[in-house]
Structure formats: C-alpha cells, structure tokens
N, C-alpha and C positions, 0 to 999 in steps of 0.2 A: 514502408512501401513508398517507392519516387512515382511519381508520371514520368511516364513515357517521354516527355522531354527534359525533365530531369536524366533521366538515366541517358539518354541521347548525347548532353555535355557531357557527363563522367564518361561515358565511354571515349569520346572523340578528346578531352582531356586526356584519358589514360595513353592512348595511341598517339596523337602528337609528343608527347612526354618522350615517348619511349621511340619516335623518329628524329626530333629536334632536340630533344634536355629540356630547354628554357620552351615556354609557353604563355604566349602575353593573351592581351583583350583582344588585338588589334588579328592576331594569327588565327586564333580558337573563331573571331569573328567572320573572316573569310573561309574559313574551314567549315563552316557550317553554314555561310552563304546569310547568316544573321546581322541584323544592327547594332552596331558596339553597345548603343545605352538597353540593348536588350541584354546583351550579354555581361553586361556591368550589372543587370537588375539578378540575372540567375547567378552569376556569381555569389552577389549577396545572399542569396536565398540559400547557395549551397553551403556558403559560409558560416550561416546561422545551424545549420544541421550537422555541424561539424565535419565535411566531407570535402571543404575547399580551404586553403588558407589564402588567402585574399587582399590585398593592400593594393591601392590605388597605385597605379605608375610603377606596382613591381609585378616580375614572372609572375603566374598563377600557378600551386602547386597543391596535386590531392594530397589530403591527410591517407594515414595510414589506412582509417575504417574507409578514405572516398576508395584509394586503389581496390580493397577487395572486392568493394560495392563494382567495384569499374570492371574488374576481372570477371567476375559472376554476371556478369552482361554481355562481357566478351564470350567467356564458357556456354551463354546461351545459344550467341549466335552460331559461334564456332560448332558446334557438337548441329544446329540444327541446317550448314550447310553441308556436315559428312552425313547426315541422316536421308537428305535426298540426293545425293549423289549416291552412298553406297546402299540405300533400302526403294528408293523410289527413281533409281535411272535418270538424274536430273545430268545435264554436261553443268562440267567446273564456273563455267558463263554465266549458268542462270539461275543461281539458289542465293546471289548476296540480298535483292528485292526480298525475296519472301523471309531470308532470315533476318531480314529489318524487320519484319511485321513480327515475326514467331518471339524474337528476343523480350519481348513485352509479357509475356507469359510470366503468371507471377510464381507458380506451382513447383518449387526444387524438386518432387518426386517425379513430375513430369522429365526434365531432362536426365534425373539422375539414372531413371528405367532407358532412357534414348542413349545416353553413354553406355549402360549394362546391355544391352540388346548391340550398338558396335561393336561391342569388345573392349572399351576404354581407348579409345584411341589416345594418341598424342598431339595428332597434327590435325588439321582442317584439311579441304582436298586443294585449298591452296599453300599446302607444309607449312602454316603459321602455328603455333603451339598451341593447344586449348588448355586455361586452366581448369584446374581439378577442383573437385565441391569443395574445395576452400580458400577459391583464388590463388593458390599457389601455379607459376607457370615456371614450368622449365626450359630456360633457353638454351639454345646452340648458336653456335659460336663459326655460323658459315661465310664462303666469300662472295662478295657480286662475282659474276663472270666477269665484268669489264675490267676489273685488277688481275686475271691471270696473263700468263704469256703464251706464244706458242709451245705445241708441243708438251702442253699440260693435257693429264684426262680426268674429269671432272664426272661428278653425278648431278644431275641438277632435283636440287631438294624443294624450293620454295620463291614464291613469284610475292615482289613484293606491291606490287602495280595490279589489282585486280579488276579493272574494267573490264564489259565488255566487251569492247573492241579487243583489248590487248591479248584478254584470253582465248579468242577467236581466233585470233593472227597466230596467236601459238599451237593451237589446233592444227591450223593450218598447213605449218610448219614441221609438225609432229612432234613438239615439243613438248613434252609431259613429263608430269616428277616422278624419277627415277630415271630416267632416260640418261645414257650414259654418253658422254660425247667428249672427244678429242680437237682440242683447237690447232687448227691448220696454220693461219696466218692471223694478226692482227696489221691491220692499217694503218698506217703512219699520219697522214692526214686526216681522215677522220675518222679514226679509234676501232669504223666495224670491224665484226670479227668474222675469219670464212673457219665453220665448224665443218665436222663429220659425225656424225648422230652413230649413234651402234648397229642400227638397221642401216646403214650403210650410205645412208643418203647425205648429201654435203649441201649446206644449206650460208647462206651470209647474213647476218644480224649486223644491223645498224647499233651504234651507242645507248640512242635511246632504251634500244631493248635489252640490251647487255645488260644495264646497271640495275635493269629491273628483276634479274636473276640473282635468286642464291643457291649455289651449288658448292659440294664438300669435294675435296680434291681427293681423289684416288690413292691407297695405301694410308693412311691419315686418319686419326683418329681427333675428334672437332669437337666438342664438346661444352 
C-alpha cells in the first residue's frame, strides 16, 4: 500500500512519460508545483520500493511493477470520472477534483464493480483510455486537429487539455467527443482553424485549441 502522495508522483511520473519520453527532477518538480529536494527525497523513497529507477542528473524512469502500480491509479481515477458523469449527471468540467480524492480508495473490488456497472468502458469522458484491472492500456493512435488541412472531416475523440476553463469553452462551442466536423479553412498567419460541426454550426478555433484536440479522420481505420 503507497500514501496518497506516493501514488500522486507515480501517477504524474507515468503521464509526463507518456507526454515528454524523458522525465527529469527539475520537470516532475514543476509539474507538481513541489521542491526539487522534495522530490529528490520521494524519488529515493520510490527507488528503495522498487518502483522508480533513480540516478542523480539522469531522466527518472518507472520500473515495470512502478508503471502498473501508476496505471492502477490512473484506472481509478479514470473509471471514477465516467462514473459521475455517466451514473451521477456530473458535466465532463467537474469530476477531475473529486476523482483526485476517490483515486485513493484502496479497495480493487470497489472500482472493479464501478467498471462492471459501466459496461467496461474504454475511454474516460475525456476519450483518454482507462487501463484494465491489470494496468494494461490500449492505445490509439489519433491526430491533433492542428495537423489536418482543409477539407478533411474528422470525429473528434479526445481532449488532451482538461481544465476547467478549457472544457467550458468547449461546451460552449458545442464541442464534444464524437462530434463530427469538417474543416473549412486553416489560417496562414496564425494556424486557427474555421470548422463546421455536423449540427451545422461553423465555429473558429484558435491554435491553442487545435492542438489540444485528438480527432480520427473519417474513412480510416487508427489504431
């Protein structure tokens, strides 16, 4: 069994990993808004439990047992914000808080009955993959929006920017996964793009937002 701030680094190690590759003190550091000689102290600590491989001035890299411990953290959180969005009416905005708190739960049969009462999902309500009771996760293999060109039509599957703010503005917009849209125009000067959403409506996305889209291109199999 880790604390709750143990499993906090593994997870935020396993997810930097899997955005950057390489993962220093100095990154893991500002990513958790922590003091380097703090995070030099939990390194060690994880190092000693065999879940971090460790060496002063090189990347930090989970061992195999840290990934699944990291993934089985993720599968908590993930399975506990499709449980109040799709059993308790939560918007996609406001379940990442609480599934900070729920992911601490130590009880596998507890989640395992919350995956069997979904249906076993795959995805989280932000399309990120949830691994399965044995940290295995299956990825796919989609594009940001900001790499298409015009006159593609896309599905948009998964948002990789989850803040509030950002998921609001998508709301806003009408933008939600599965939502099928054709790009009109991209911008020469600054990259936005003017879309048409399937409900008909034509809307214009700045870069920012682009990039923070993952969507599977129509006809295409992505895998």
């Amino acid at each position: 069994m880790h604390s709750h701030t143990e499993e906090n680094y593994l997870k935020a190690l396993f997810l930097l990993s899997q955005e950057n590759g390489k993962v220093t003190v100095l990154s893991l550091s500002r990513h958790l808004n922590n003091k380097m000689p703090s995070v030099n102290s939990m390194m060690k600590k994880l190092a000693e439990k065999k879940l971090v491989k460790y060496k002063s001035y090189q990347p930090l890299e989970l061992t195999e047992k840290g990934k699944k411990e990291a993934a089985l953290i993720l599968r908590k959180h993930r399975l506990t914000e499709m449980y109040l969005v799709e059993k308790m009416g939560f918007g996609w905005e406001n379940v990442h808080e609480i599934a900070e708190q729920v992911e601490h739960i130590q009880s596998k049969a507890f989640f395992d009955k919350m995956d069997e009462i979904l249906g076993f999902p795959k995805f989280d309500p932000h399309g990120s993959p949830i691994p399965d009771k044995n940290g295995i996760i299956e990825w796919y293999n989609y594009t940001h929006l900001n790499d298409c060109i015009s006159g593609e039509n896309v599905v948009l599957m998964a948002v990789t920017h989850t803040s509030d703010e950002f998921l609001k503005y998508l709301n806003k917009v009408n933008l939600n996964l599965g939502t099928q849209i054709k790009i009109l125009e991209r911008e020469d000067f600054d990259q936005s793009m003017k879309l048409i959403l399937n409900s008909g409506t034509e809307i214009t996305l700045s870069a920012a937002a682009s990039r923070n889209l993952l969507v599977k291109k129509q006809n295409s199999r992505q895998k």
